[in-house]
Each structure stands twice: as structure tokens, then as C-alpha cells.
C-alpha positions as CSV (number, residue, x, y, z in Angstrom):
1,X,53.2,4.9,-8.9
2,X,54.0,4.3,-5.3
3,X,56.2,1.0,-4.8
4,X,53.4,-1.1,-3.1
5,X,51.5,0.0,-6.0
6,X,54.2,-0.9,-8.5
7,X,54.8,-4.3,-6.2
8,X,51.1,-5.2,-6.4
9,X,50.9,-4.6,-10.4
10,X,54.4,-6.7,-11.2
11,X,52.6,-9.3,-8.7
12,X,49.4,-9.3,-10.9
13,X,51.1,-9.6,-13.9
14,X,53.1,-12.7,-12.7
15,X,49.3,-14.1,-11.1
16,X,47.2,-14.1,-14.2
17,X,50.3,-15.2,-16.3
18,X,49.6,-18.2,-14.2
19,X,45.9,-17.9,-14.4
20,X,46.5,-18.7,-18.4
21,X,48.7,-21.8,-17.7
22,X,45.6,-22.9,-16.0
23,X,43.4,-22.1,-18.7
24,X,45.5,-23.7,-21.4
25,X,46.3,-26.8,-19.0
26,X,42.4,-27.0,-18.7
27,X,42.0,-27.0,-22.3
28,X,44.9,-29.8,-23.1
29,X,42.5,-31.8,-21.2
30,X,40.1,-31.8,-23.9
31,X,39.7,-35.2,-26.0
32,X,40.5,-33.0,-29.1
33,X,43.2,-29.9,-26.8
34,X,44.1,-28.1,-30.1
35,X,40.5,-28.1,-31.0
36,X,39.6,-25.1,-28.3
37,X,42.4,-23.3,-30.2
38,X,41.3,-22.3,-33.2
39,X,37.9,-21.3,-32.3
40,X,37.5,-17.4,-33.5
41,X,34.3,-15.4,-31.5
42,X,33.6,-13.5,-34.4
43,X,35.2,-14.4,-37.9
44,X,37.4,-11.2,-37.9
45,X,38.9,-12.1,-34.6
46,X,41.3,-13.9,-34.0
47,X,41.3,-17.5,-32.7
48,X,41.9,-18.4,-29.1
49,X,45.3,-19.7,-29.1
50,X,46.5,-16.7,-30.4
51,X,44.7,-14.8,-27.6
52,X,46.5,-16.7,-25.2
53,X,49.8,-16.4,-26.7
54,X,48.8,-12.4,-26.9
55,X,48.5,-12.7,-23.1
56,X,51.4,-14.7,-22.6
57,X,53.4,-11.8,-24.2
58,X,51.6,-9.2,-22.6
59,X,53.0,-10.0,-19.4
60,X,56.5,-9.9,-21.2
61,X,55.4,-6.7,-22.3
62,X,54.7,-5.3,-19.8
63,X,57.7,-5.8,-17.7
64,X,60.4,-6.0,-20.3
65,X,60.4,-3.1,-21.8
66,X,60.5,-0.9,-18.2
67,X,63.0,-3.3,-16.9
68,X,65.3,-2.6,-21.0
69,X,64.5,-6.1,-21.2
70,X,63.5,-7.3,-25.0
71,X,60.3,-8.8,-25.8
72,X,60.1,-12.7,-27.0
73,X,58.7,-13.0,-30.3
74,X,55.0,-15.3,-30.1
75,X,55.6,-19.1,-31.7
76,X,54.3,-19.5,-34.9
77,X,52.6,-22.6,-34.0
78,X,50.2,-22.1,-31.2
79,X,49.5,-25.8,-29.8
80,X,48.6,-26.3,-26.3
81,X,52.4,-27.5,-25.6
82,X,53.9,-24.4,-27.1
83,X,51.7,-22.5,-25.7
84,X,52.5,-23.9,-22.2
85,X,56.4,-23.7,-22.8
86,X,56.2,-20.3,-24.3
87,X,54.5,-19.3,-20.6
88,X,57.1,-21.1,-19.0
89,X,59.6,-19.1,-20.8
90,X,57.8,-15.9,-20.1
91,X,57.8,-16.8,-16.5
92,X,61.1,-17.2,-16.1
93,X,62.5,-14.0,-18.0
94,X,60.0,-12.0,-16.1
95,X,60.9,-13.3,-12.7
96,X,63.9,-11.4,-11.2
97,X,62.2,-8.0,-12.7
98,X,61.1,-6.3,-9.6
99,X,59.9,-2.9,-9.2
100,X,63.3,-1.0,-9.1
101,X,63.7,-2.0,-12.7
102,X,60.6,-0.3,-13.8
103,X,62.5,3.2,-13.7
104,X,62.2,3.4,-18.0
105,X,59.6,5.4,-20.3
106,X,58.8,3.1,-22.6
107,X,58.3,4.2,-26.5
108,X,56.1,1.8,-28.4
109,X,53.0,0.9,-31.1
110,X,49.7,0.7,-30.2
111,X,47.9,-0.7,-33.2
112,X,49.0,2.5,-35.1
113,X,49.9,4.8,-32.5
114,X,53.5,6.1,-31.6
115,X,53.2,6.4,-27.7
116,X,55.8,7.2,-25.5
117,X,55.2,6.8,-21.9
118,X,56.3,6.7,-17.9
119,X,57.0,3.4,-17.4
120,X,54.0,3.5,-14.5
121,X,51.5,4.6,-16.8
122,X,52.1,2.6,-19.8
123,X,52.0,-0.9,-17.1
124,X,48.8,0.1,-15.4
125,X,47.3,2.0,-19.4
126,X,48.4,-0.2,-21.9
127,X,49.9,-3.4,-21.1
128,X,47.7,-5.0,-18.3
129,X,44.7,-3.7,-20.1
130,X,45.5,-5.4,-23.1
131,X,46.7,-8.5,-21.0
132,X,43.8,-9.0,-19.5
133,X,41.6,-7.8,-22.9
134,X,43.5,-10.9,-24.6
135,X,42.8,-13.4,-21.7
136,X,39.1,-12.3,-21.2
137,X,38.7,-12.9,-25.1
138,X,40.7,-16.3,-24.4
139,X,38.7,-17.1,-22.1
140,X,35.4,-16.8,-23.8
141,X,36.9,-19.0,-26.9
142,X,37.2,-21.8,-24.7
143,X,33.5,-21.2,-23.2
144,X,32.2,-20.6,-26.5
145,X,33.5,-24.0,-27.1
146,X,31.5,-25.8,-25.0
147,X,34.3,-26.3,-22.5
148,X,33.6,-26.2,-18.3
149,X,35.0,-23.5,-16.9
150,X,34.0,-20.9,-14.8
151,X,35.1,-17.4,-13.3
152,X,37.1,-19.0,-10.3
153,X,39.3,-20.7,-13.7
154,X,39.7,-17.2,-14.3
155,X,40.8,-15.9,-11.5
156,X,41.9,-18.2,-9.0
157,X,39.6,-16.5,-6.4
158,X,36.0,-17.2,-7.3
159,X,34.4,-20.6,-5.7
160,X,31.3,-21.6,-6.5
């Protein structure tokens, strides 16, 4: 991966980590915040807070391991405050990593799978995908809900 490449990816990471602070702000708005939380789109899903707390670490993921950084474990109680301070915390670990610290392969589980990989390939493969996977699905809890979001929530880019 070239560095503007690798500089744009650590970027994006660090943006949509964001874009799920606003999402879980948006839902502590809510006369009833935890409420949004536990809402499941299928009943062998799981709920949304856990989604979002699946994203949150996804970002961690994806950086810390590259950068021989350890992963923080996801709280076992997923309100809308700890969900917002575990971001916080995520932010901040992730913060200094910049692309010259992406220089690992990274050996890990995917559901059942032993991987090893480049550290390039298992950013742009595995962990952004499932980052964004676990935000879409995050996302669509809270819509499912009833609550008024839209795309430009999301992603920060859309106006309508």
C-alpha cells in the first residue's frame, strides 16, 4: 500500500470512528437513549449497542495490531455513556499511530479462521470492512427504531 494510500485509510478509520460518536450522541438524545440499544434487526443478531461497540473496536483493530499495539477489551455494559467513553478511549490510543507504524503482518481470528496477513491487506480486507459492516448494521438498528437519521449522519458528507 502506497503511503497516501495508507495515510488516507488510518484517516478513515479515525473519520468514521467519529461518525459513531455522532450516531451514539444522536441516539442519547432519545427520551428513552438506552432504548435504541438493545434493538436486534433479526433475532439472531445482535443488538445495536453491541454493533457500535464492535465498530468502536474495529478501529482499534485495525490500527493496533499493525502498530504491536493491544486491543481494548469491549465494556460489558453497553449504555450510551460507555459507549461514548469507550470511543473516546479508542480515539486516543489510536491517535499517535500513523502510517510508519503499520510495518507488522498481523496474525488473527476471523470468526473461525487462522489468518495471517500484511499489515496492508488485513487494514483495507478485514478490519475496515468489518468496521464499517458493524456500523452500517448500527446504523440501521437505530433507523429500524424509528429514530431520524439519515445518510449525511452517516457519513458526514451527504446533505439533504
Amino acid at each position: 500500500m502506497s503511503n497516501d494510500l495508507a495515510e488516507a485509510t488510518t484517516q478513515s478509520i479515525k473519520y468514521y470512528l467519529d461518525r459513531t460518536e455522532h450516531l451514539i450522541a444522536r441516539c442519547a438524545q432519545d427520551h428513552d437513549p438506552d432504548r435504541p440499544l438493545a434493538i436486534r434487526l433479526a433475532p439472531d443478531m445482535l443488538d445495536t449497542g453491541f454493533n457500535f461497540a464492535l465498530a468502536i473496536q474495529f478501529a482499534a483493530r485495525a490500527l493496533c495490531p499493525p502498530a504491536g499495539l493491544a486491543v481494548p477489551e469491549i465494556p460489558d455494559i453497553r449504555t450510551c455513556e460507555t459507549l461514548l467513553r469507550f470511543k473516546r478511549d479508542v480515539s486516543d490510543l489510536i491517535a499517535p499511530i500513523g502510517v510508519d507504524d503499520l510495518a507488522r503482518t498481523v496474525d488473527h481470528t476471523a470468526g473461525d479462521a487462522a489468518l495471517t496477513q500484511a499489515s496492508a491487506d488485513y487494514v483495507a480486507r478485514f478490519a475496515v470492512p468489518n468496521m464499517i459492516f458493524h456500523l452500517s448494521i448500527a446504523y440501521a438498528g437505530l433507523r429500524h427504531g424509528g429514530m431520524d437519521i439519515g445518510k449525511s449522519d452517516f457519513d458526514g458528507l451527504h446533505a439533504y
